[in-house]
C-alpha positions as CSV (number, residue, x, y, z in Angstrom):
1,X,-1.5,19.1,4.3
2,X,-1.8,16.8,7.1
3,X,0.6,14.1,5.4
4,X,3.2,16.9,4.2
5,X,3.0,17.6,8.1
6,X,3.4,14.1,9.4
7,X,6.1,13.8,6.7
8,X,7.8,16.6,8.0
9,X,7.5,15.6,11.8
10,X,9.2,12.0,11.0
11,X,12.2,14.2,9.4
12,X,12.2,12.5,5.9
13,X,12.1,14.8,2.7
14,X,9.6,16.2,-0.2
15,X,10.4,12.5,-1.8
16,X,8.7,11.0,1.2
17,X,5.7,13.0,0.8
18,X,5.3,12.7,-2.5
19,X,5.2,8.8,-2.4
20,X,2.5,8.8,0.4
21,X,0.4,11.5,-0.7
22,X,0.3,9.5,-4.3
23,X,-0.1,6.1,-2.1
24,X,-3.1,7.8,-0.5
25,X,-4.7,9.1,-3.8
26,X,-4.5,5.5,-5.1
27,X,-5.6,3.9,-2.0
28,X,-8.5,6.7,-0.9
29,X,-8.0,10.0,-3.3
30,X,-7.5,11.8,0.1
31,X,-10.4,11.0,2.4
32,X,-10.3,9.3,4.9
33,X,-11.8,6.5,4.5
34,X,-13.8,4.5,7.2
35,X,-15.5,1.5,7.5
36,X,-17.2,0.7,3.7
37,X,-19.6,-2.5,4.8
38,X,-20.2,-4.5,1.5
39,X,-17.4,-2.0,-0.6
40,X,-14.7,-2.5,2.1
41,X,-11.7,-4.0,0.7
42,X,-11.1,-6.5,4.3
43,X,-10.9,-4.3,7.5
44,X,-9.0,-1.5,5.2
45,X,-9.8,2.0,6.5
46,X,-8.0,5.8,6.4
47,X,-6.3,7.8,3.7
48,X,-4.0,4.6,3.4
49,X,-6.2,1.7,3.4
50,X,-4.5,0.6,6.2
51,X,-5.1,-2.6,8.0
52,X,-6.2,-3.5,11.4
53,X,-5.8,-7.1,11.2
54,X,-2.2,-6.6,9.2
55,X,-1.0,-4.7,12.3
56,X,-1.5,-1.2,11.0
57,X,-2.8,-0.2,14.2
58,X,-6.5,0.3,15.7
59,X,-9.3,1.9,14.0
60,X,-8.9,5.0,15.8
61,X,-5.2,5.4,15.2
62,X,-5.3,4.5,11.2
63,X,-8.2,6.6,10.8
64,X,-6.3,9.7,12.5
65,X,-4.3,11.2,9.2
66,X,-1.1,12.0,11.5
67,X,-0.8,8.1,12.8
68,X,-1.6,7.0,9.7
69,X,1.1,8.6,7.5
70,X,3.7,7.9,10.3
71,X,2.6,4.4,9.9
72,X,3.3,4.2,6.4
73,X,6.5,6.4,6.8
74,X,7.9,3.6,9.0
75,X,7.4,1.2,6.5
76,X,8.8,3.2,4.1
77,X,12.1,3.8,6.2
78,X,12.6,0.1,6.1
79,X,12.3,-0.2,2.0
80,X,16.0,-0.4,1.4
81,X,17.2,2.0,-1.4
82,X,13.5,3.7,-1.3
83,X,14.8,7.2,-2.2
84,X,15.9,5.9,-5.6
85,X,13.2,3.2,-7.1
86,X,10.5,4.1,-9.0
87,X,7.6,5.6,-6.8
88,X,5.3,2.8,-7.7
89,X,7.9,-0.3,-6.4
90,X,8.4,1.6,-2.8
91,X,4.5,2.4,-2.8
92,X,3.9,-1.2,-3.0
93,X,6.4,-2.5,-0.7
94,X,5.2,-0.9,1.9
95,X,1.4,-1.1,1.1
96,X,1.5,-5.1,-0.6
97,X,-1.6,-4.2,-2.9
98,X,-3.5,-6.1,-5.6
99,X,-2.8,-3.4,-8.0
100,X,0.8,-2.7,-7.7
101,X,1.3,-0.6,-10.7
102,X,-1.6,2.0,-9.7
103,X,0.7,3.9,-7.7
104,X,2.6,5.8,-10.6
105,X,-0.2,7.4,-12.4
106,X,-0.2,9.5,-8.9
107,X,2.9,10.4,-9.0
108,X,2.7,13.8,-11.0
109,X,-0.4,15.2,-9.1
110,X,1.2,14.7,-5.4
111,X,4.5,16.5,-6.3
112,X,2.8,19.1,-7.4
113,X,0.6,19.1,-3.9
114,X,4.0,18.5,-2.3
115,X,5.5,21.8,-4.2
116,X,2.7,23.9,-3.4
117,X,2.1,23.0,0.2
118,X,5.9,22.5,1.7
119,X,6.5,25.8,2.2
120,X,3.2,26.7,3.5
């Protein structure tokens, strides 16, 4: 609910949502994720996996779910053409993973979170 909120907040539409809340399914399945020690994937923390050292922002801020999503939304915003390319290929612009084509299996289980919880 939190990222259907943020999404809302930065203006941008269901479409946005969806594409985070499946890029944080991928990247965390929805926790928020902090500091892993030996598991950690670099300094990668929050529902997005997000960078300290990439410029995502400090741990306090990308561990907050609001700062976070509008993090990623901003990113997003700068994907030309986003709206239109396959979830996966906007996902991974923005987040530059290892595992690019992880986003899409995602895709059907946040639009239904995004139907459900838009109107709420």
């Amino acid at each position: 609910k939190a990222i259907i909120a943020a999404t809302k907040k930065s203006g941008l539409d269901e479409r946005a949502a969806v594409v985070s809340i499946a890029t944080a399914l991928q990247e965390s399945k929805l926790e928020n994720l902090g500091h892993l020690g030996d598991r950690n994937d670099h300094d990668s923390q929050g529902l997005f996996q997000q960078r300290p050292s990439s410029g995502w922002g400090t741990v306090e801020q990308i561990t907050d779910p609001e700062y976070a999503t509008m993090a990623f939304l901003k990113g997003l915003k700068q994907v030309d053409g986003w709206q239109d390319m396959p979830l996966t290929k906007a996902a991974q612009t923005v987040q530059v993973s290892a595992y690019p084509d992880h986003y899409a299996q995602w895709e059907q289980q946040a639009a239904d979170l995004v139907a459900a919880h838009w109107n709420s």
